[in-house]
N, C-alpha and C positions, 0 to 999 in steps of 0.2 A: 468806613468811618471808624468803627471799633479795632480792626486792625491797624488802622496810622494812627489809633488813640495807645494801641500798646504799645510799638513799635518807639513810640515818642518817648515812653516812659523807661522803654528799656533802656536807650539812649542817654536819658537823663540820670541813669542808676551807675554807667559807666561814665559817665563826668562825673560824679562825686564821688567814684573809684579812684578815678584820674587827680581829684582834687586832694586826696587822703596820701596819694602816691607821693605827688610835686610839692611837698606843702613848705620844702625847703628849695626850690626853685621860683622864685616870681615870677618873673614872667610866664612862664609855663602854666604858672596857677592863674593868675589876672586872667588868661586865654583860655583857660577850662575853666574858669568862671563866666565869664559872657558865655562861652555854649552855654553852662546849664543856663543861665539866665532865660538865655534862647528858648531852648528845651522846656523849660519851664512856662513862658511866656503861650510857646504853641498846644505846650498839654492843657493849658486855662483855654484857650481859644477853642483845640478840637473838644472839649468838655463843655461850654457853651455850646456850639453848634448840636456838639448830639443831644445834650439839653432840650435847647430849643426844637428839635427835629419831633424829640417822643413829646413835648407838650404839642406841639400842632398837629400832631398824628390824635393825640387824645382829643383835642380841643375839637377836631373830623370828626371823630365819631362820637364824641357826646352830641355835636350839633345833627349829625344825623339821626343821633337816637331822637331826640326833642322835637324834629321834625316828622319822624316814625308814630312817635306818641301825638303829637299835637294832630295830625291827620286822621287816626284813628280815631281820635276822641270826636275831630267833627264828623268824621262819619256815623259816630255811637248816637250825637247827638241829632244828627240827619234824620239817622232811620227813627230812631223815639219818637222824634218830631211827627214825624209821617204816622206812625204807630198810633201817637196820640188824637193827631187832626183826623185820621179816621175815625176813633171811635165815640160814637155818640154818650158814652158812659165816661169820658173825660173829665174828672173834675177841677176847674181852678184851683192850684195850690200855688201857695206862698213860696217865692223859688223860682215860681214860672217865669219866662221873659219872650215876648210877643212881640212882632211887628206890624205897627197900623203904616200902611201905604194908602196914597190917595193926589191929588190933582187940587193944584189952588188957581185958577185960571188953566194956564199950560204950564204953570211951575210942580214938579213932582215933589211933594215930601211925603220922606219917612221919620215916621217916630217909636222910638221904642219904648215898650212898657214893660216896667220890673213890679212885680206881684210880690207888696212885703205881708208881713204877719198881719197884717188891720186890714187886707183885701179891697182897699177903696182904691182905685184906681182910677186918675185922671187919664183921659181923653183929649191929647193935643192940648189946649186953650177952652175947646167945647163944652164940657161938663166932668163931671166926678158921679164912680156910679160901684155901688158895692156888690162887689162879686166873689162875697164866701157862699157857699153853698151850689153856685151854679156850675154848669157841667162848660166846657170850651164853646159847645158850637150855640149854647144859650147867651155865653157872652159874645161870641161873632156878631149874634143875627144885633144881638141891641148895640156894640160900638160901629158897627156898620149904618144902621138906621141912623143913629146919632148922627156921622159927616156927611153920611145922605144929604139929610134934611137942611143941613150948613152949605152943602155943595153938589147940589144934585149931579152934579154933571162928573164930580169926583172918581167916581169909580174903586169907591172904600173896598180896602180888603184890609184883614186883619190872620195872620198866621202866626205859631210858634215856633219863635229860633231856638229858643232850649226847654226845652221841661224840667221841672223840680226836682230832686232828688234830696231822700230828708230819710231820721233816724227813726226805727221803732224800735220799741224793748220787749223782751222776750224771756218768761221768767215761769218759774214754776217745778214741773215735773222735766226738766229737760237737763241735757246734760251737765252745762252751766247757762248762769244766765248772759244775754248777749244785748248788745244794741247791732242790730242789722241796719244796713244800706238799702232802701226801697225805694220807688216810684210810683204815682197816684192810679198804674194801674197794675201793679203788685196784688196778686187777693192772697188771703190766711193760706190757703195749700200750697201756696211757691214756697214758704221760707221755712217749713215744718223737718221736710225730712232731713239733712244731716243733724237738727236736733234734739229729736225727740229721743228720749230713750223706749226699751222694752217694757216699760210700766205703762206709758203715757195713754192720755183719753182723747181718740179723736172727736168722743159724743158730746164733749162735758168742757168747748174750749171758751175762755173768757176774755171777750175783747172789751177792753176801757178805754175810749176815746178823751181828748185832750183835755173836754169841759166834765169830765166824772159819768157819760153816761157809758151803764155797762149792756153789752150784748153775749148772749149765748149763743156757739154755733155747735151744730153735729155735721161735721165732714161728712158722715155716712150718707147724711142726706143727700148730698152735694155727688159723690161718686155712685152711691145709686141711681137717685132720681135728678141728678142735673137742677137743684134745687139751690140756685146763687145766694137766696136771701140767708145760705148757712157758707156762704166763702166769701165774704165780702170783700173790696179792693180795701187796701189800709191805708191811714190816711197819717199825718206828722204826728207825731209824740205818741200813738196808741201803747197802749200795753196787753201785751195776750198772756195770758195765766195759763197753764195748761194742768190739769189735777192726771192722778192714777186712775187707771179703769179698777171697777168694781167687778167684774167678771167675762173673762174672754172662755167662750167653747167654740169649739169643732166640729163639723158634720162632715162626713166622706158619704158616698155609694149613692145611694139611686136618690139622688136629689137632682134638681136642674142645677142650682150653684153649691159646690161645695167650696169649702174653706174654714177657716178661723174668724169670727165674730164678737164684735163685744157689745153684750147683751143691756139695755136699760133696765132700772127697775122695773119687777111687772113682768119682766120677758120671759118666757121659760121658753118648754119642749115647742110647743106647737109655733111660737112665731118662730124660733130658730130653723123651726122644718118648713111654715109657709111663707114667711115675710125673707127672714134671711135664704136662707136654702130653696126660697123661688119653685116650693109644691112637690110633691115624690113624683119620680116617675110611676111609670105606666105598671111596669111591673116590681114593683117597688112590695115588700111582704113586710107587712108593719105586725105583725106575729112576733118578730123574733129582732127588736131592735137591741142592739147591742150599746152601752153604756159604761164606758169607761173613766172609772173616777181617778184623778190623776194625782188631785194635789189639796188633799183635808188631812187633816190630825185625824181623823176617826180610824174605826174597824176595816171598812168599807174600801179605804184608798188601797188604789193598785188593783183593785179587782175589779170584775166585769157583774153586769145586772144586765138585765133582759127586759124589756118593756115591752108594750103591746098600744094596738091604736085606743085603749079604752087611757092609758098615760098619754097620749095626745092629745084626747078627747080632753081630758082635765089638764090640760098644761103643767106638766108634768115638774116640778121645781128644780132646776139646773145649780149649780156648784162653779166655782170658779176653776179653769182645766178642764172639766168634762168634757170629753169625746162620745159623740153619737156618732154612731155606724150603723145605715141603715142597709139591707141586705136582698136581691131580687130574687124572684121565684125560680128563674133559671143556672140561681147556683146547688138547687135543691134534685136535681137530676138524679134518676133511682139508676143502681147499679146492679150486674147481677155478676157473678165466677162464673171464671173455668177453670177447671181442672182435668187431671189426668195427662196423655201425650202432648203437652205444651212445654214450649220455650221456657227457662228461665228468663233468659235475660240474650241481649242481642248481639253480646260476645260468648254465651257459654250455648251451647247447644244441648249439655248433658239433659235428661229427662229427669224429673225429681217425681216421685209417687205421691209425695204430700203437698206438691206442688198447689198453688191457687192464685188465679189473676184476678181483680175486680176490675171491673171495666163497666162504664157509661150508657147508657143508653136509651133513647127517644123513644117514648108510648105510641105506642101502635107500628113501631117499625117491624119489617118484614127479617126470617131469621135468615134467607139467604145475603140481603143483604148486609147485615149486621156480622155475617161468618167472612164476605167479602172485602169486608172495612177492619175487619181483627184477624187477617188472615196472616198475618207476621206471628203472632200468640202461636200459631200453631207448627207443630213438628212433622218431619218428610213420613213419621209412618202414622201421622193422627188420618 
C-alpha cells in the first residue's frame, strides 16, 4: 500500500514536469493533464484506503483493549464479591448493589438493590427496611425471611454483584495529604505505608468518622497483640489524622525482640526491656547496660552511660534516639598470653622476643587441651 502510494506520486511529479515542458503544445498538455488528473484522482483514493486501514486496525485494538479492561474489572468485581459474602465482618455501605432472586409460583424473578447514602432499602413490592449499621449476612438472613414469609415456597437468596468502593482522606503528619480509593473491608494498616513519613505516630492515629465521632488507634497494639479494636475497616468519608511520635528508642543484644520502638508517655527503661524487648535473656548481665544518647542538645549527646538493673528497677527515663545495648555474660570471657617461641602471625614465621598472644579461654578447662586447640600459636622449636 504505501509503496503504490509513492509510486503514484512520483508519477504525478513527472506530469507536471511534462505539463511545464508542453505548455506550448496543446494537445500534448490537454493529455498530461488527464494523467495528472488521473494520478491525482488515484493518490486521493490509495490515501483514503490507507486511511481507512490504520483507523480500523486502531478502532481492533481499542476494542480489544475495552474488552481486556471490562473482563478484568468483572473479574475484580467477582472475586470482592466473594471476599465480601464471606466475611461475616461485612458491612452495608452505600455503593453496594445486591441481588434478590426468588420463585413467584414457578415464575423466577430477579431484583436488584442499589444501596444509596439513606441505607433504606426496598425489598421487591414487600417492605422497606434500614440497613446502616448492619453487617451483609444480618441483612441476608432479614430480606430472605421477609419473601419467606410472602412466598414460602420461594426459595429467597439474596447475593452481591458489586461491593462499594468510596473515598477516605488522609492528612496530617504524612507526606501530603491524599484522598485514597477504599473498600468496606480496607482496615487503618493497608493504606499507611507508602504515606507515612519518618516522623509519623503509629500510637497516636485519629480516625473521624462521617457524623464527628472521633477514635484513637495504637497500631502497635494491633501488630503486637492482634488487637483489631486499634485497626479498624474504614468506612465512606473518614478522616485519619496522623501526629509525630514523641520518642522512638532502640534496644539490641540479649533481649527476646530487639528493634526500634516508639515509646508512650510513662514508658521508659523497664517497659522498653519487658513489654517492648519481650524480657532479657537467660544470660543477659544488666551490670553493664550500655546507653547511647543519640540526638539532645545537651553535654551528654554522642556519648555512651552505663546503667545497672537497680535503673531498671526505677524505670530509668529514656530521651528521644536512645539506644540501649544490653550485653551477655558470655562476652566477658577471661583471657590469658603466651609468649616466648610463638608465631607472629600466619604468614611470618620470624620469632619476636617481645612477642604476646592473648587468647580466650573456658574455666576449668584442661592445659592439654587448651595447648591442642592453640597449637597454630606455637613455633617448630617451642
Amino acid at each position: 500500500m504505501i509503496i503504490h502510494f509513492s509510486n503514484t506520486i512520483v508519477i504525478a511529479i513527472i506530469d507536471i514536469n511534462k505539463i511545464l515542458k508542453y505548455s506550448n503544445n496543446g494537445h500534448e498538455m490537454v493529455y498530461t493533464c488527464v494523467n495528472l488528473f488521473n494520478n491525482f484522482y488515484s493518490i486521493c483514493g490509495s490515501f483514503y484506503m490507507f486511511i481507512k486501514r490504520i483507523c480500523f486496525v486502531i478502532f481492533l485494538f481499542l476494542s480489544l483493549f475495552i474488552y481486556a479492561t471490562t473482563e478484568e474489572k468483572k473479574e475484580e468485581d467477582l472475586y470482592l464479591s466473594q471476599i465480601a459474602m464471606s466475611s461475616s465482618d461485612y458491612l452495608v455501605t452505600a455503593g453496594d448493589i445486591y441481588e434478590l432472586g426468588y420463585l413467584v409460583g414457578t415464575v423466577p424473578v430477579k431484583y436488584t438493590i442499589f444501596v444509596d447514602s439513606s441505607y433504606i432499602i426496598r425489598v421487591s413490592n414487600l417492605a422497606k427496611i434500614k440497613a446502616y449499621g448492619k453487617t451483609f449476612v444480618q441483612l441476608k438472613e432479614e430480606i430472605e425471611s421477609i419473601v419467606t414469609r410472602n412466598y414460602p415456597m420461594g426459595g429467597a437468596q439474596l447475593v452481591i454483584l458489586q461491593p462499594a468502593s468510596f473515598k477516605i482522606h488522609l492528612q496530617g503528619e504524612v507526606l501530603h495529604s491524599v484522598e485514597k480509593k477504599v473498600w468496606a473491608l480496607t482496615r487503618l494498616s493497608d493504606i499507611l505505608n507508602d504515606c507515612k513519613t519518618d516522623f509519623s505516630s503509629i500510637r497516636n492515629i485519629k480516625v473521624v468518622s462521617e457524623n464527628g465521632k472521633e477514635h484513637i488507634c495504637d497500631l502497635f497494639k494491633y501488630y503486637r497483640n492482634g488487637d483489631y479494636n486499634n485497626n479498624p475497616f474504614l468506612r465512606p468519608n473518614d478522616k485519619i489524622i496522623l501526629s509525630r511520635y514523641d520518642r522512638k528508642v532502640s534496644i539490641s543484644g540479649a533481649v527476646e525482640r530487639q528493634g526500634t520502638y516508639e515509646l508512650l508517655n510513662g514508658e521508659n527503661l523497664s517497659d522498653l526491656i519487658n513489654t517492648y524487648g519481650g524480657g532479657l535473656l537467660e544470660r543477659a548481665d544488666t551490670s553493664r547496660i550500655e546507653l547511647e544518647r543519640n540526638f539532645e542538645i545537651e553535654k551528654s549527646s554522642g556519648k555512651k552511660k552505663y546503667l545497672s538493673q537497680k535503673d531498671i528497677d526505677e524505670n530509668y527515663k529514656l530521651k528521644n534516639k536512645d539506644s540501649i545495648i544490653i550485653s551477655t555474660y558470655s562476652e566477658l570471657k577471661p583471657v590469658l598470653f603466651l609468649e616466648g617461641a610463638i608465631v607472629v602471625s600466619q604468614d611470618n614465621t620470624q620469632l619476636v622476643s617481645s612477642n604476646r598472644k592473648a587468647v580466650i579461654f573456658t574455666e576449668n578447662e584442661r592445659y592439654d587441651y587448651f595447648i591442642r586447640k592453640n597449637k597454630h600459636y606455637f613455633s617448630e622449636t617451642a
